[in-house]
C-alpha positions in Angstrom: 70.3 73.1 -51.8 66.6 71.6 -51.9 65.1 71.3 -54.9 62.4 73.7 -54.3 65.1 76.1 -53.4 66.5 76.3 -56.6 63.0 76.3 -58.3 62.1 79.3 -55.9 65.4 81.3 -56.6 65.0 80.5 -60.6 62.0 82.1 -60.7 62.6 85.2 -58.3 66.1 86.0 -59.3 65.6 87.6 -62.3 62.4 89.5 -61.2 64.5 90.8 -58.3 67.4 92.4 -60.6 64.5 93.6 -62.9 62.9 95.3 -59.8 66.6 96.9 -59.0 67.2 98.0 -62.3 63.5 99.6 -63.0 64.4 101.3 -59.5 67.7 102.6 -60.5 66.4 104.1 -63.5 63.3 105.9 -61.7 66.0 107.7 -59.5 68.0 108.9 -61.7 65.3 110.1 -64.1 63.5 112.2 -61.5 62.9 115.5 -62.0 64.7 118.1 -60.2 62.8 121.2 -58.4 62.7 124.7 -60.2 62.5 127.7 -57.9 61.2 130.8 -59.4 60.9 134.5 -57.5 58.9 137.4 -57.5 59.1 141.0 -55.6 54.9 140.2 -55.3 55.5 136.7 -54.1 57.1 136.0 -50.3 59.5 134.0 -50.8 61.0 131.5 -52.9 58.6 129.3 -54.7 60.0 125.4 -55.3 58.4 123.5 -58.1 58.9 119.6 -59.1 58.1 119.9 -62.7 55.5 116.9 -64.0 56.3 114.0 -66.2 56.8 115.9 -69.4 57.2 119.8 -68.2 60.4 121.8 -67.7 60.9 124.6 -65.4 60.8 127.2 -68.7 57.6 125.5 -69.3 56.2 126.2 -65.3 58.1 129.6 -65.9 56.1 130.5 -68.8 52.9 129.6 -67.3 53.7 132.2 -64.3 54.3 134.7 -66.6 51.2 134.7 -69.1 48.9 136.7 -67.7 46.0 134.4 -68.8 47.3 131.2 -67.0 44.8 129.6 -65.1 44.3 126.1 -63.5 47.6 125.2 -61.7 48.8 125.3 -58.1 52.1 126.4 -58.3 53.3 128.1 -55.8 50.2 127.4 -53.6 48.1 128.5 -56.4 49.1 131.9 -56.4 47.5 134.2 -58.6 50.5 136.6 -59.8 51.0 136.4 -63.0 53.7 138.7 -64.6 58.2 139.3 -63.7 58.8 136.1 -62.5 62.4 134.6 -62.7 63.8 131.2 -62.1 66.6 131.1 -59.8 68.8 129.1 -57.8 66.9 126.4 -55.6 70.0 126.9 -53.3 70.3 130.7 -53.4 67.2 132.3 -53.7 68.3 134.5 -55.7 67.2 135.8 -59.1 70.0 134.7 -62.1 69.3 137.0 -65.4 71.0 136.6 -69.0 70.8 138.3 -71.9 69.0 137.7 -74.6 70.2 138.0 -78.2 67.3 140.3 -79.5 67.8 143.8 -78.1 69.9 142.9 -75.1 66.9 142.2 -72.5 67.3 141.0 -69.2 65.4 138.2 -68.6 65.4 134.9 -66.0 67.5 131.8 -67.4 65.1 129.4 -68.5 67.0 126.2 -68.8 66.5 123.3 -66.0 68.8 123.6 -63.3 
């Protein structure tokens, strides 16, 4: 091997397994989608939560009534008996809550 071969692949070797590492770690760290439903919404609506959020936080926001400023679910305005459910399913997934026995959507990331 030239020497300006080995100079070359000196320098770039470690910046390419820093490149595939940082990569790796992006993948695995991406957020997965949250679907929520609605009997006044058609449909399912998919959201990717943002760097820092959680599907009960995106889940929260649909149901406070005062919530403004977001586009989930093409901006839709109805606010109020949303639930999170299965991305694959479509189809609402309630628990009970200690206090009183309440149904209510699961609000844990899927």
């Amino acid at each position: 091997m030239s020497d300006n071969r080995r100079i070359v692949v000196r320098w770039l070797a470690p910046g390419a397994a820093l490149l595939i590492v940082a990569g790796v770690g992006r993948t695995a760290d991406a957020p997965k989608p949250c679907c929520f439903a609605n009997d006044r919404f058609a449909g399912v609506c998919e959201v990717v939560p943002e760097q820092e959020e959680t599907c009960s936080d995106v889940l929260n926001y649909l149901n406070n009534p005062a919530s403004t400023g977001r586009t989930y679910c093409g901006s839709t305005t109805v606010r109020g008996g949303w639930s999170m459910v299965k991305c694959s399913e479509g189809t609402p997934t309630p628990t009970t809550e200690p206090s009183g026995g309440k149904t209510t959507a699961v609000a844990d990331r899927w």
